[in-house]
Structure formats: structure tokens, C-alpha cells
N, C-alpha and C positions, 0 to 999 in steps of 0.2 A: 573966129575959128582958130586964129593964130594963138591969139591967148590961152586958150584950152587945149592948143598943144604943148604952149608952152610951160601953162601949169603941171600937164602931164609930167613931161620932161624934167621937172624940178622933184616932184615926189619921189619919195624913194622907193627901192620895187618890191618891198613888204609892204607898204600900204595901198599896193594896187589892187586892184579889183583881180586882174587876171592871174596875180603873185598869190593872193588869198585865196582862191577858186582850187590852182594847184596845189600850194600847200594842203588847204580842205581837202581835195581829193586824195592827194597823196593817205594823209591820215587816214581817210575814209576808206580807202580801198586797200591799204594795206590792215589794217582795224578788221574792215569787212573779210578780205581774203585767207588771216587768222584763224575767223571767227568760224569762217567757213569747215578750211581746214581740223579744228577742232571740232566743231559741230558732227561736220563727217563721219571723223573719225570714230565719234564716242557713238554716234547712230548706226554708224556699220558693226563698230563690235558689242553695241546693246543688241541688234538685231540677230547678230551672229550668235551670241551667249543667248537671246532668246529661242534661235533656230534649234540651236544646239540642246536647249531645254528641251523640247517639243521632240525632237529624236530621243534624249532618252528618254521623256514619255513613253513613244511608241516603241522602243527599246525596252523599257520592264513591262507595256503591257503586253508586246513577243511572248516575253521571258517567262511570266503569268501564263499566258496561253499554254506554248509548248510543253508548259511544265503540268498543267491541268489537261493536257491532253495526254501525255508521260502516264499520268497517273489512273486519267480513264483504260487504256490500253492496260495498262498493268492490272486494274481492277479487275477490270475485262477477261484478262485469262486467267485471273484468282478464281474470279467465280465461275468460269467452265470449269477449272480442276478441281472448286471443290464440287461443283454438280455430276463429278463420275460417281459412277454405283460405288466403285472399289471404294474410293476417298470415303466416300460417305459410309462405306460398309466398314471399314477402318473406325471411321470415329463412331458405330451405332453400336458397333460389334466390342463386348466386354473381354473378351478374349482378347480381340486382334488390338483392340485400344491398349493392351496390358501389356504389349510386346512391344517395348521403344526401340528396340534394335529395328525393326520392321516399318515403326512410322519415321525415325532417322535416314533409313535408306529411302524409304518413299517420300520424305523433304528431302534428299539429297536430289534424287530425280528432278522434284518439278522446281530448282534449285536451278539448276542445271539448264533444263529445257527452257524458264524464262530468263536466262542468262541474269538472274539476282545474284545481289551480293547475300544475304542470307533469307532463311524460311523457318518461322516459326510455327505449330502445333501448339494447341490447346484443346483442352474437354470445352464442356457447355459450364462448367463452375471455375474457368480461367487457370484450372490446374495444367500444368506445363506439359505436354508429351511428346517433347519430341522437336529439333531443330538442326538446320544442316547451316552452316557459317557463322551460328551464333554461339555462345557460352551461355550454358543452362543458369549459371549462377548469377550471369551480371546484367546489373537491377540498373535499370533505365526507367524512372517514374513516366514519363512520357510517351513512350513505349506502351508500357502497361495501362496507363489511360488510352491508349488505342483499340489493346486486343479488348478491355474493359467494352470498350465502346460495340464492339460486333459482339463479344459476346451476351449483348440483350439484342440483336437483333440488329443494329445499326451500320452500316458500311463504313471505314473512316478511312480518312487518308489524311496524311500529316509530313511536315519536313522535318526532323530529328537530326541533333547533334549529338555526334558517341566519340569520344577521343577523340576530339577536335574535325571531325568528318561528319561529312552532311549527307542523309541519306533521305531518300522520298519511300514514305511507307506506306502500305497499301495492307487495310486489315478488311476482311473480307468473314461474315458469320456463315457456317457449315448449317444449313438447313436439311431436316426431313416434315417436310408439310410444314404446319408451323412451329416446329419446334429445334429450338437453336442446338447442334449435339454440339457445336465446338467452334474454332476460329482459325483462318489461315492467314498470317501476315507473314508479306514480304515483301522484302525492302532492297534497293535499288541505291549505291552508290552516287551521291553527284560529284563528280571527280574532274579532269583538265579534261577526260573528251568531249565529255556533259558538253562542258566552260566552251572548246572549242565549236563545237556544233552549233550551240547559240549564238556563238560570235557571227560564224556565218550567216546567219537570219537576222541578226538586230545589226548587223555593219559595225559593232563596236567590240571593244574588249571587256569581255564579261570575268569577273570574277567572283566565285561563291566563294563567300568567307562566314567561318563559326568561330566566335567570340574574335578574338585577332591573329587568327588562322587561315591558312586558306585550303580550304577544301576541292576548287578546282577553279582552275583558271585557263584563258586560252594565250596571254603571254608565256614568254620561256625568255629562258638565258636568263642577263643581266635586266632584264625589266622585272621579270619576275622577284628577284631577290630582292631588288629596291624598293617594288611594291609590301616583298614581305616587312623588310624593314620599315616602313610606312606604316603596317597597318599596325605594329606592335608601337608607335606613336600617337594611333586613335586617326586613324587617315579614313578606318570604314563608320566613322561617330556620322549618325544625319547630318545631312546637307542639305540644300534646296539645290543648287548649284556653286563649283568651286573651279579654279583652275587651279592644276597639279602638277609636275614635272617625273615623271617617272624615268629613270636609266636615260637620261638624257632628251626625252620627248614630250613635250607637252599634250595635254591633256584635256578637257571637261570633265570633270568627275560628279559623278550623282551615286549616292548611296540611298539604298530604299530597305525597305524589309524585305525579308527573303521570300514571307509568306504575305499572297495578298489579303488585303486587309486585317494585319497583324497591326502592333503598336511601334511607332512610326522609330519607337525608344531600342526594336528587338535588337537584340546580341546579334543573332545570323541574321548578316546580312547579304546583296546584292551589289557589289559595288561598278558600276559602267562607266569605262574609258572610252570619251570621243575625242580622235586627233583633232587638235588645235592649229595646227599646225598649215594645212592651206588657208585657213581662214586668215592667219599672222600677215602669208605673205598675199593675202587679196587684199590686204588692208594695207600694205607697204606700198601697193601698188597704184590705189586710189591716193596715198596722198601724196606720190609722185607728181601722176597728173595731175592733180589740185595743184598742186606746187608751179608747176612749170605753165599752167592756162591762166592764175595768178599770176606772173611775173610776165606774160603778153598783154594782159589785160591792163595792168597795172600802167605799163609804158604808156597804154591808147588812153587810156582813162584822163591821164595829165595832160597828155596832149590835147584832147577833145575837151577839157576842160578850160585850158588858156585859148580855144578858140571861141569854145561858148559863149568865157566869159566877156568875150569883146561883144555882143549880141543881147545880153540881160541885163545892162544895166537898168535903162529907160524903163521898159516893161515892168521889171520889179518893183522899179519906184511908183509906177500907177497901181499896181495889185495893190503896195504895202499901205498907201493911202485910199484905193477901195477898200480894203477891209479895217481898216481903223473907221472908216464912214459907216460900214455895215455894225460893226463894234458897239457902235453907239448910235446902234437903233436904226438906223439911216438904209433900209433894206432894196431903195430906190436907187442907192447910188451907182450911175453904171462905169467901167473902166472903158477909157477911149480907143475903138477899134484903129490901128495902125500901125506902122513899123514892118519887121519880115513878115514873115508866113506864120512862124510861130510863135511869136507874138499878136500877130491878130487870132490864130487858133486861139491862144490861150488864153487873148481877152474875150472871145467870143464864149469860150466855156466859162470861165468866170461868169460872166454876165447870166450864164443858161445858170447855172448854177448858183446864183443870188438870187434868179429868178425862183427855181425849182424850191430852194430854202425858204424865201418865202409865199410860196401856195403849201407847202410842208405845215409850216409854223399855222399859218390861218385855216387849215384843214382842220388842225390838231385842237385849235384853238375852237373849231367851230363845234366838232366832234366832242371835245368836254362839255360842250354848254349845250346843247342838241340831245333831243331823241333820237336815236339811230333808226327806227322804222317809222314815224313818221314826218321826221326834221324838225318838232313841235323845238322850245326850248323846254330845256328840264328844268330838276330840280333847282339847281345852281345857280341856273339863268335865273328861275322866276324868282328865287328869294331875292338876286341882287336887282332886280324889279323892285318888287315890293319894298325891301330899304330903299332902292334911290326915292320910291314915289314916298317913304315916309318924312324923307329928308327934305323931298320939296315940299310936302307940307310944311315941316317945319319955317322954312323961310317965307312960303305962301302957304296962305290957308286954306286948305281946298278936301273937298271929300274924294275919298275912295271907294274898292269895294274887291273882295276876293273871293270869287264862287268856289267854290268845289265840286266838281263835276263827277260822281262814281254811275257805271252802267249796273242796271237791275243785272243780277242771275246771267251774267258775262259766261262765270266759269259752269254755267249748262251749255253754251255755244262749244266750247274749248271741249270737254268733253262728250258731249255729242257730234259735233261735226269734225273736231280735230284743232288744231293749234292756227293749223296754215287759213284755213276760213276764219279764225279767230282776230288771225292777224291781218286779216283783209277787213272785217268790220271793224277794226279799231283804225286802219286807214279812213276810212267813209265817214265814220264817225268826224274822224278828225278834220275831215273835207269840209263838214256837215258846219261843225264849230266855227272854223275859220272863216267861213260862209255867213254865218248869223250875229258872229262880231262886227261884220263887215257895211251894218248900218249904221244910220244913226248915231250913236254916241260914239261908235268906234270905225278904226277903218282896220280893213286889215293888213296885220303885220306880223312878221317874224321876226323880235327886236336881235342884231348882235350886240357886240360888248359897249360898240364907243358910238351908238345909233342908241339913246335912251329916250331924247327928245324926237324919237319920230313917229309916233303913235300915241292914240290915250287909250292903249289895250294889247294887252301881251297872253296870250293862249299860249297856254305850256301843257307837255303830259311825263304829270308823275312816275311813272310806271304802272303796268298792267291794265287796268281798264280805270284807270284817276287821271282825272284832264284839270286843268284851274285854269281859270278866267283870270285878267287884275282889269280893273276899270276905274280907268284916273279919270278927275275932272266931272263928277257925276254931281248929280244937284241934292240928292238924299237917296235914301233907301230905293225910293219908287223905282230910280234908273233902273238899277241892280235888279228888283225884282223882274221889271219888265223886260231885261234881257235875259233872265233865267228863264221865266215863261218861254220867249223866243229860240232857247236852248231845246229845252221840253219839246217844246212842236217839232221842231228839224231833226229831232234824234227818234221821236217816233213813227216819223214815215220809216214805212217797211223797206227793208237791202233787200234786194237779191244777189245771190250768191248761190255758185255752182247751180242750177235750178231751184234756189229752196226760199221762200218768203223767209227773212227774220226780222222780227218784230221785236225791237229793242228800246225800254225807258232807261230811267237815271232817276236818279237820287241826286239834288243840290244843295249846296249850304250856301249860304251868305252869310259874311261878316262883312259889318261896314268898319270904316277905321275912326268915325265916330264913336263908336262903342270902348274905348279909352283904352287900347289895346297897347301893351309893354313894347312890342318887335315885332318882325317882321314873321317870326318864327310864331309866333300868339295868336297871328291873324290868320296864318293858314291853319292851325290846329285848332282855333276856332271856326272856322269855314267846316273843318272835318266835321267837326263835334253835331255843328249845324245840320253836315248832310246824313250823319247816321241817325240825327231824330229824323228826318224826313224818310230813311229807309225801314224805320225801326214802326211808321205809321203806313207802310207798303208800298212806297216808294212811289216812282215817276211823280214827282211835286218836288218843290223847295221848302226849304226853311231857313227863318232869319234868327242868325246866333244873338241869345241873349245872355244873361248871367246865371241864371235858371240851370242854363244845360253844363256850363262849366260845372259847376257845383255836382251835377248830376253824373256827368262823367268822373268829377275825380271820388263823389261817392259810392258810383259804381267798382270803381278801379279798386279802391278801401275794402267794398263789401267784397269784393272776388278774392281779394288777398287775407281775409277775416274766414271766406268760407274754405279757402284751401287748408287754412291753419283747424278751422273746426271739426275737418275730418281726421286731420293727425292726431288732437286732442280727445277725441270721442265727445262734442258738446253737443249732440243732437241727441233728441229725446224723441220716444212715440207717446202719442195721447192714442184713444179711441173713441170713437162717439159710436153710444149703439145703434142700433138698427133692430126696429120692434115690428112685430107682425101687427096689424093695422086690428086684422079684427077682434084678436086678444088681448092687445097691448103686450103681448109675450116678446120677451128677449132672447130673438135667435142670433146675434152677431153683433161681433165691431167692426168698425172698417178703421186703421190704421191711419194716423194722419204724423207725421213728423213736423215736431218744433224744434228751434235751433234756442237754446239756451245758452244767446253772447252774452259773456265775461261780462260785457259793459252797458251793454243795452235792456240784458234781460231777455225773457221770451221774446221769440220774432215769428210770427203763423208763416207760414209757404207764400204765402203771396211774395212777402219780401225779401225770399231769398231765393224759392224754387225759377224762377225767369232766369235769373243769373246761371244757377246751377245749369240750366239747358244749356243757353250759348255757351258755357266753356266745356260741356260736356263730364262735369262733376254729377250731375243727376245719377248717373248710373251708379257711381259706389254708392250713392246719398240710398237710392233704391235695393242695392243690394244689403244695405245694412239695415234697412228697414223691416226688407222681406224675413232678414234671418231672427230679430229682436220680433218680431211679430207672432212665426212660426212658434217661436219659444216660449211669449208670451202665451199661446193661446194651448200649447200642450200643458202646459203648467195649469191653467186652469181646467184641465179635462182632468187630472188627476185630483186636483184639490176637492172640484164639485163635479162629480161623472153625474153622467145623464144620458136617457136614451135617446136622445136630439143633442148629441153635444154642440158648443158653439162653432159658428164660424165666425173665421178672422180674413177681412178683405185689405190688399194690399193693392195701390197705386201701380202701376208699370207704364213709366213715361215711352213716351214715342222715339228716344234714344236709346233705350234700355230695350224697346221691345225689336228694336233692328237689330240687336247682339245678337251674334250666328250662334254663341253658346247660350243664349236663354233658358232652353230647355234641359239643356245638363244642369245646370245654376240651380236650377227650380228644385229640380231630382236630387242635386246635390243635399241644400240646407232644408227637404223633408224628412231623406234617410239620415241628414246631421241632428234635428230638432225632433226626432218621433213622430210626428205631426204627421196624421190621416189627411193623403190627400185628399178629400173630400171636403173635410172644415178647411181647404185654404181657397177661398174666391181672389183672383187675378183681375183689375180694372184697367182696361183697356180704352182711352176714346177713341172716337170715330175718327179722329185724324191721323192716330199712330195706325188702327187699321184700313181706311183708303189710299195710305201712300203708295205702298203694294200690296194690295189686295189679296191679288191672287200667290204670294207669297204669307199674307198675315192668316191667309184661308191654310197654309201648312201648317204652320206656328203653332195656330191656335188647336188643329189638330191632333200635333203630336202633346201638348197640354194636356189637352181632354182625356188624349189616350193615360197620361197618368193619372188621373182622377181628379185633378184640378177640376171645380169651377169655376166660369166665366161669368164677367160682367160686360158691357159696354157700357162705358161711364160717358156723362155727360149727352146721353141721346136727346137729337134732335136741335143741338144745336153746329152739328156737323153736315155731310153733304153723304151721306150713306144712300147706295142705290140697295134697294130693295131686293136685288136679286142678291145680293152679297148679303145683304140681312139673312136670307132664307139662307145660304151657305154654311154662312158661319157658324158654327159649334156653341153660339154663347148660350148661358141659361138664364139670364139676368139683363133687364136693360137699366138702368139709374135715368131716371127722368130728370134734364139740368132744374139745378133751383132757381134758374132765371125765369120758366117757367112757373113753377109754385107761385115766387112772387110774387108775380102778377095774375093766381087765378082768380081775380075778381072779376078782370076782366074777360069778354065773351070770347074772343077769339082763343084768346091762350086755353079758356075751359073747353072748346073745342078740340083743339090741338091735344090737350092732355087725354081730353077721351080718345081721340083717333088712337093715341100712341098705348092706351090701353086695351085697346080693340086689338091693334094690330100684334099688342103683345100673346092674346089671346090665343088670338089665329094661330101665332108661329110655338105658340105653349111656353113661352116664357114669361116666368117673375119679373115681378116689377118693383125697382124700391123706387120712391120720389125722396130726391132731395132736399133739404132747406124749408124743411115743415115744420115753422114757427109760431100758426094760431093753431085755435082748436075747431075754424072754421074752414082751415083748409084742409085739416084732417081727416074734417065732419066729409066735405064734400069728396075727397079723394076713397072714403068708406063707401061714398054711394055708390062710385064707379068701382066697387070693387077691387079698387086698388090693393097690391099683396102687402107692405113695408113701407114704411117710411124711416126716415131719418131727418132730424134736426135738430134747432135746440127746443121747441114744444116736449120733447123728451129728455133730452142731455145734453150739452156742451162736450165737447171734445175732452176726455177726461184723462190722468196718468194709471199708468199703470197700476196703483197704489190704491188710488180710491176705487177700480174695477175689481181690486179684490175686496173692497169694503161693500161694494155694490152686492155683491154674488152671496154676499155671506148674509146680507138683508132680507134678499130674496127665499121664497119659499123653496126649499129643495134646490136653490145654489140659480131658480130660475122664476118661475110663477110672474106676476103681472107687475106691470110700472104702473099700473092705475095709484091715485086718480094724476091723470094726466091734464088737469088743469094746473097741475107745478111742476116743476124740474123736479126729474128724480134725484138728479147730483146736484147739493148746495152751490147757492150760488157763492158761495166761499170759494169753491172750486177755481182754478186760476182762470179764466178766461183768455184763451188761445183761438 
């Protein structure tokens, strides 16, 4: 201890701890006490020049008021005087209007009575008759745009400069019924009493100034004159706010327009003095006291600082090495509780506070890699899964496998029950998952960051209703399958929730990491790819990703991006195939079929493009372009070969197209755009665009009908139509499916087709069959009476081109397709 007093005692007293402490304070609280000072100051008088602002605010909007109130009151008794009989018998009467000596003396009166400064007369054609304080001769455009203004009827009021003086004028139109005889302006000086009055209401020194004049002010004396002198310097030029010095007084000054809402540029102005003047010495007086509570404090502050400093050494020195520990990484390190009081305080908050930083840190850390509703790991987490487990392949050789979990028709839950049950089955779910990883090949886990080696299975959720599986260490495919299976089951036991059974599947993909996958990125987008074929075949089942579906997806992806571009470019075409009356072989109709004529491919039929078209919801233009090329098509031929059966032309309407709220205007639309009788246009409907809502497609189809459209139900009987909605519906037409035809050889289907021609019977509707390609199923479909057919035993799907070569073959643009042992259209014709 002697030695360390003695080294003390040898240092010199700048390099002491306590020499340093004081000097530091000293700077620091002389710096700080400045700073203050300054600070103060400039916030007391921004606050002040702000205050100051804000009063003359409400100082020109007084000034505004009183003055629009000046001028109500003045109107006010313009137009009692001019509502006397006499006034008005003066201005109606040719006579009395002729005698200016007479309407002189009577402006002189009401001159007089409204204590104005002058009163002008006018006829109803702005001819002058008559004024008391003004000179008949001198021309005031301003003025005259006033009396202008009442003499069509209008009230005006206005502020006017005349010889440097501001006057508020009040033009007022002389009615009898509605009809204007003349006008009475009169105008009102604003002058020093004006100035004074206002002063008294806004607490400020008002002065009305015209161009750099003053017209009335509520200073005097030597303030006045220096004012005057100021404003011939441009003292009343806009300002937002200024400080001024007038006859030895300081000031605020705000200059506005005189008239509200004039341009902010006008000549007459409004100029407002607020004393500056207590505000000076309230601010002289703050930084006295600043001044003088600085220089007590200052003295304690060095004193209290060469006491402290004999006290902080020790302690400092364990903080400054805890946090050099914590610095680098070391988040465990604690500072040794000991010494005074506040040194153990301060190691004990230290300590709380490395603590608290890191449960922060590992929160934050868990919270990035986490689901926040159900703690699953995410995206982030599972990818750096899937790398680590490709990585340890790499060094061992071992199989993997990455499911993809999606729930069937989630968002019917979300919209029928609401979000919050939504987000309750997606908890269960996730129960459900965590639950059924938890055999066998896996156990369950929730991996963190630096815990990778502690499971062979990591359950994460994508977002929304996407869950993934990873499953290391598996022996081939079969693991993987067998726990998708085991997924499948657990997910299909029925929730309950709020009272309500839900009954929820899935869609899984699996990708094994056998399958010679790039990344980590590969194998979950192939897992995806996986479970959209499994959804895409109706879900709750799996599927094991091959190369098949890659391909299939990024040709999907190609043909979507080829079919957005073929509707910009116009590449679709209609064919028509007809449709012939069975027991003439007579040619009543086509029905419409769209090809897509790609650039590179060539013709492409519906099959391989209209599926796409649905899912991204492009059918609908694809359809309304159809319907309108159709319409046109088929007027065009009523004019070329009229007939008293002209044709009809049948158009597709998919089941996205037929839920358009505006269908029926659309429809109405490209009839009255194309000519086209609605009656030659038949409408194809299946039975699945109308059972979705029924009793909504039962409107639809009504308001159709109502315009003459007829109906088809396309593809009957391979839908789920109840039979009371059959009888409902408005159709005229069923289309028997050609899956059907097909097969009438066999007995059951030749059954079937008779029932559906019986039942068409009943309900009195036509019948076409589809896909009638011998002449033995034709033979037989004649027995039963059948009305139409269509297929190619009559014609292929043909262009628009050759149906006019067709027509013009025919007898009278129509007559027979016999012999119907051969295509009526060569078979040259393109096949589509």
C-alpha cells in the first residue's frame, strides 16, 4: 500500500485520475452550460418570433373579419335604401331619374345618414346619375368594374385605392321584381380611426397602406413619420415575418394583403406591428438565470467530480474489460459484484443488462428463423437445413427427401369461417405434422441455428397454408412415401373448431435428393412442382418429383407467356364444325371452335391451350373474342345466302366467363355491334359452370333468354345436374358428351343415351350428340330419334373460308350433306 502511495505521490497532478475528471468536467460543464445558454436562447426567441407569428395570424384574421363585417353592415343598409319606394320611384320614374339636381340631393342624404365618405347613382345601363362626395368625371377602372358588377344583378364589395387612400366599397343593384333599374355604391373611407379601432381588437399596430402610402394607421407622432419613411423604402413588400425598428421601438412586422385572398404580390397592403420589446427583456432575463445557476453548478460539478473520481477507478477498469469480453462475442461474461454501493449497483445493472442484450439478440435471432404463429422454422431456417444436409451428403453419402406440404381449398376455411379459425387450423395442423414426424425415422424437433446435428427432420412452414418436411438419413424413396402417407392420415382427421367439424386434406410432393438436384433451392421447387401434380389429379395424395414434371412446369410456364403474347398479337383463329339435322342430313348451324395459330408450332386445338387459359383466367378475353368473330361470322353469312331457317352459330362460354357479373350486357353488346338476330346465336354452357351456383346461373340464363339468345347445355351427362334444375333452366338444347357416342356400342352407354333422349323429350328440348364419327352410330342415334348431330362422319372443324366455299356448294346456300358416307369438307382441309 505504501508503494502505491508512493507512486501516487510521484505523478504529476495532470496525470491523475482526479486532475483529469476535473479538467473533463470543468470543459464539460462549461461546453455544456454554453451550450445551454445558447440553446435557450435561440428556442426562447424562435418560440417568441413563432408566438409572435401566430398573433399576427390571428391579427389579420380580426382585421378580415371586422372588415367583412364593415362591409356586411354597410351592404345592409345599401339595400334598405335602395328598397324605399321613393329610391326606387327615383330610379323607375323617367322623369324623376332626369332631375340629377334631385337624385344629388337624395345621395347627398343617405351620404350623410350612413356617415360615407362618398355615394354614387347609376341607371340599370351604368349611365351615371348622380353622386354626393365623388367627381362625376374621375374614372376609377376598379370602381367601375364594381357598379358593372350590381348592375347585372350581383352585390359587390371591394377595397379600392383613389389618391393614394383606401376605401371599402359597397355596390348594391336597385331592384323592381326582377328587374335591375340601377345601382347604389357607397364607399367608406379606411383612414387612422379605421387603423385605430382595429388596433384595439388585434393588440397590434395596424397600418392600411396603398402602394407606399398610408392610408390609415393607429401610430402617431414620430412613429408614424419613420413608418412613413420605411414604407417609401419597400418596408410594406411581403414578408412571412421580419423584425423592424420603428421611431425607436422595436417591432414584428407582418405584411399581408389587404384583401383576403387577393395575391399575396398586391400593392395595398396590411402591414402589423407587434412589440418586441417585453419579449427582448424576457429573454435578457432567462439568460441571467442561466448564467448565474451555471456558475453554482459549475463550482459543484468539479468538486463532485474530484470526489467521484477517487471512487471509479477499480469499477471502470472491470466494466472497460466486461465489455471488451462482451465485444467479442463473449455475452457470458459477468463484471465482479463488489466495492461501494455504486459500484456494486452498476455491476449488478451491467450484468442485468448483458443479460437482457442477450435474450434480445437470441429472440431476434429466433424470430428471423421462426414462424411467428406457429414457431415452425421458416423459409430461411429450412433452406439452411436442406444446404447443411446437402453438404453432409457431400462428405457422406446418404439419402434425403423434402415433402411439400399444401392444404386442399384452405382459402374456403379463411373465407367462410374467417382468418382467426383459419389461423387456428393452421396451428393443429401444425400439431398434427410435428406429431407424425415424431416416429420412426424421425423424432421431433424444432432445429435452431447452431443445433443442426440434432434431429434427422426439420418441419418448417412456408407461409399461408405450405408446411415442408426435410427427412435426412432415409433409405430410398419408400421412407419419404411412407411418411407422406402418415402425413395424409393425421391431417385428415376432422378439427373441431368454434362448434363446426373441418375436414381438411393436402397435396404432397416429394423430391428425393437422389434425383441429381442442383441446390437446395431445386429440391424444394421441385417438391413444389411435385405437389401441384398431386393437386392438379384432386388432391389429398402425394407425388414423387420426376423430370417429366420439370419440363412440364417450365412448358407450362412458356405456353402461359406465348398465350398472353397471342392475345396482343391477334393469333387465334375460329374454325366451325357443322351441325346437321339427323333426319335430312340438312345444315342448320356451326358451333365455333377457336385455334391458336403459334408462330412456331403451328395450329394448336383447345385441348392445349384452353386448361391454361382457365387457370390464369385469360379464357375470358379468349371467349369474348370468339363470341364477337363468331357473331360476325355468322351475319355475314345471312347476307351472302339468306334463307328462311337462316343459320345458327353456337359459341362456348367457359365457366369463368359465365360468372362475369357483366355477361349479359357483353352478350347485348357484340349483337347490337355485329347485327346478328339473337336467335341464330346458341350460348354453350356445361353443367359445371351452371351447378356452381345454380340458383344464380338459373338468373343468368334468364336474363339471356329474355334477349333471344338460345341455350345449350354442353357436355350432358357427364356432370352432376339435379334434375330439378334441369326442369328450371331456360335451355333449349342439351349436347349429348362424345364420350358417350363413343362408346355406343356398348349397352349400357346405348341405354344411357336413350334415357337422355327420352328425358329430352319430356322437358321438349333438342338434342345434338356429339363426336358422331361412323355411320353406325348415326344409323342408331336416327332410331332413337335423335334431332342433330355433329362430328367429323359430317365435317372437321373447318376456317371460316372454306364455310363460305361450303354454302355456295350447297343448294340454295343450304340443301343436304348427303351422301354422308364421306366428309363433306376435303380432307385437305387442316385438321384441327
Amino acid at each position: 500500500m505504501h508503494n502505491a502511495l508512493r507512486l501516487r505521490s510521484t505523478v504529476r497532478w495532470y496525470r491523475r485520475l482526479g486532475a483529469r475528471v476535473a479538467v473533463g468536467l470543468t470543459l464539460l460543464i462549461g461546453l455544456s452550460l454554453g451550450s445551454v445558454l445558447v440553446a435557450t436562447t435561440r428556442v426562447v426567441r424562435s418560440r417568441s418570433l413563432s408566438r409572435a407569428s401566430e398573433e399576427l395570424e390571428v391579427a389579420r384574421s380580426a382585421f378580415y373579419r371586422l372588415v367583412d363585417a364593415r362591409a356586411d353592415s354597410a351592404a345592409a343598409l345599401t339595400r334598405l335604401i335602395t328598397e324605399l319606394p321613393v329610391f326606387r320611384a327615383h330610379m323607375s320614374d323617367a322623369r324623376l331619374a332626369d332631375d340629377p339636381e334631385t337624385i344629388v340631393h337624395m345621395a347627398d342624404g343617405y351620404r350623410h345618414e350612413l356617415n360615407a365618405q362618398f355615394v354614387i347613382v347609376t341607371d340599370g345601363h351604368g349611365a351615371w346619375l348622380g353622386s354626393s362626395g365623388w367627381t362625376a368625371g374621375q374614372r376609377v377602372p376598379a370602381l367601375r368594374s364594381s357598379i358593372d358588377a350590381a348592375g347585372r344583378g350581383a352585390a359587390d364589395r371591394a377595397i379600392l385605392s383613389v389618391d393614394d387612400r383606401l376605401y371599402l366599397v359597397v355596390s348594391e343593384p336597385v331592384r323592381f321584381s326582377e328587374e335591375v333599374l340601377g345601382t347604389m355604391t357607397v364607399g367608406f373611407v379606411l383612414d387612422d380611426g379605421v387603423a385605430r379601432e382595429l388596433a384595439q381588437v388585434t393588440h397590434c399596430q395596424v397600418n392600411l397602406v396603398s402602394r407606399s402610402y398610408i392610408s390609415g394607421s393607429s401610430l402617431s407622432g414620430d412613429e408614424r413619420a419613420a413608418l412613413a419613411r420605411m414604407l417609401s423604402d419597400g418596408a410594406a413588400a411581403p414578408v412571412n415575418l421580419s423584425e423592424i425598428r420603428v421611431g425607436g421601438a422595436e417591432y414584428i412586422r407582418g405584411s399581408f394583403p389587404l384583401v383576403h385572398g387577393a395575391d399575396a404580390a398586391a400593392l395595398d397592403r396590411l402591414v402589423l406591428l407587434k412589440p418586441w420589446q417585453p419579449t427582448q427583456q424576457f429573454v435578457d432575463a432567462i439568460q441571467t438565470r442561466i448564467l448565474v445557476a451555471g456558475g453554482v453548478v459549475f463550482v459543484l460539478a468539479i468538486a463532485g467530480g474530484l470526489l467521484f473520481s477517487h471512487y471509479v477507478d477499480l469499477p471502470l477498469r472491470n466494466v472497460a474489460a466486461a465489455a471488451e469480453e462482451i465485444a467479442g462475442g463473449n455475452w457470458h461474461h459477468q463484471v465482479p459484484v463488489r466495492g461501494s454501493a455504486e459500484a456494486t449497483t452498476m455491476a449488478v445493472a451491467f450484468n442485468e443488462m448483458t443479460s437482457s442484450l442477450r435474450a434480445a439478440q437470441e429472440r431476434l435471432l429466433h424470430d428471423a428463423l421462426h414462424d411467428h404463429l406457429t414457431g415452425l422454422p421458416n423459409r430461411a431456417l429450412f433452406m439452411d437445413r436442406v444446404s447443411h444436409a446437402r453438404s453432409h451428403t457431400a462428405r457422406r453419402p446418404q439419402t434425403f427427401a423434402v415433402l411439400f406440404v399444401d392444404l386442399d381449398r384452405f382459402k374456403t376455411v379463411n373465407d367462410s369461417l374467417g382468418h382467426t379459425v383459419g389461423d387456428c387450423l393452421l396451428l393443429e395442423i401444425a400439431r398434427r405434422l410435428r406429431e407424425a414426424t415424431a416416429g420412426n425415422d424421425a423424432a421431433p424437433h424444432v432445429p435452431g441455428l447452431d443445433d443442426r446435428h440434432g434431429s434427422d427432420s426439420t418441419l418448417a412452414r412456408l407461409g399461408g397454408d405450405e408446411f415442408t418436411v426435410l427427412l435426412e438419413n432415409i433409405r430410398d424413396a419408400s421412407d419419404a412415401v411412407r411418411i407422406a402417407e402418415r402425413l395424409l392420415e393425421t391431417i385428415a382427421a376432422p378439427v373441431r373448431l368454434e362448434g363446426t367439424d373441418i375436414f381438411a386434406t393436402a397435396s404432397i410432393g416429394i423430391a428425393v435428393s437422389t434425383s441429381g438436384h442442383g441446390g437446395a433451392e431445386e429440391l424444394v421447387r421441385d417438391a413444389d412442382t411435385a405437389m401441384y401434380r398431386a393437386k392438379a389429379v384432386g388432391g389429398n395424395r402425394y407425388a414423387i418429383f420426376d423430370a417429366t414434371m420439370h419440363r412440364g412446369a417450365v412448358e407450362r410456364l412458356q405456353l402461359e407467356t406465348a398465350l398472353r403474347r397471342a392475345i396482343e398479337r391477334d393469333e387465334f383463329e375460329v374454325y366451325y364444325q357443322p351441325i346437321v339435322h339427323l333426319g335430312d342430313s340438312r345444315l342448320t348451324g356451326f358451333e365455333a371452335l377457336v385455334r391458336w395459330n403459334h408462330p412456331e408450332q403451328g395450329f394448336l386445338s383447345p385441348a392445349a391451350f384452353i386448361p391454361v387459359a382457365e387457370d390464369t383466367g385469360l379464357i375470358a378475353h379468349i371467349d369474348r373474342w370468339v363470341l364477337r368473330a363468331a357473331c360476325q361470322a355468322a351475319r355475314e353469312w345471312h347476307t351472302r345466302f339468306p334463307h328462311d331457317s337462316p343459320l345458327t352459330v353456337s359459341v362456348n362460354i367457359s365457366a369463368r366467363s359465365f360468372a362475369q357479373p357483366d355477361l349479359v350486357r357483353h352478350v347485348t353488346h357484340t349483337l347490337q355491334e355485329t347485327g346478328l338476330e339473337p336467335n341464330c346465336l346458341r350460348l354453350e354452357i356445361t353443367e359445371g359452370a351452371a351447378m356452381a351456383d345454380a340458383e344464380r346461373a338459373r338468373a343468368v340464363l334468364m336474363d339471356l333468354k329474355a334477349l333471344g339468345v338460345r341455350l345449350s347445355l354442353d357436355d350432358f351427362g357427364t356432370g352432376f345436374s339435379s334434375l330439378s334444375y334441369l326442369q328450371r333452366f331456360p335451355v333449349d338444347t342439351l349436347k349429348i358428351d362424345q364420350s358417350f357416342i363413343a362408346r355406343i356400342d356398348q349397352h349400357d352407354c346405348r341405354e344411357i343415351i336413350r334415357t337422355m333422349l327420352n328425358l329430352a323429350r319430356t322437358l321438349r328440348l333438342d338434342v345434338v350428340a356429339e363426336g358422331t364419327e361412323t355411320s353406325s352410330q348415326v344409323d342408331f342415334l336416327e332410331s332413337l330419334d335423335c334431332g342433330f348431330g355433329q362430328g367429323y362422319f359430317f365435317s372437321r372443324p373447318i376456317p371460316a373460308d372454306v364455310v363460305d366455299g361450303l354454302l355456295e356448294r350447297l343448294e340454295d346456300g343450304y340443301g343436304s350433306l348427303v351422301p354422308r358416307s364421306t366428309a363433306v369438307v376435303p380432307l385437305t382441309v387442316p385438321v384441327n
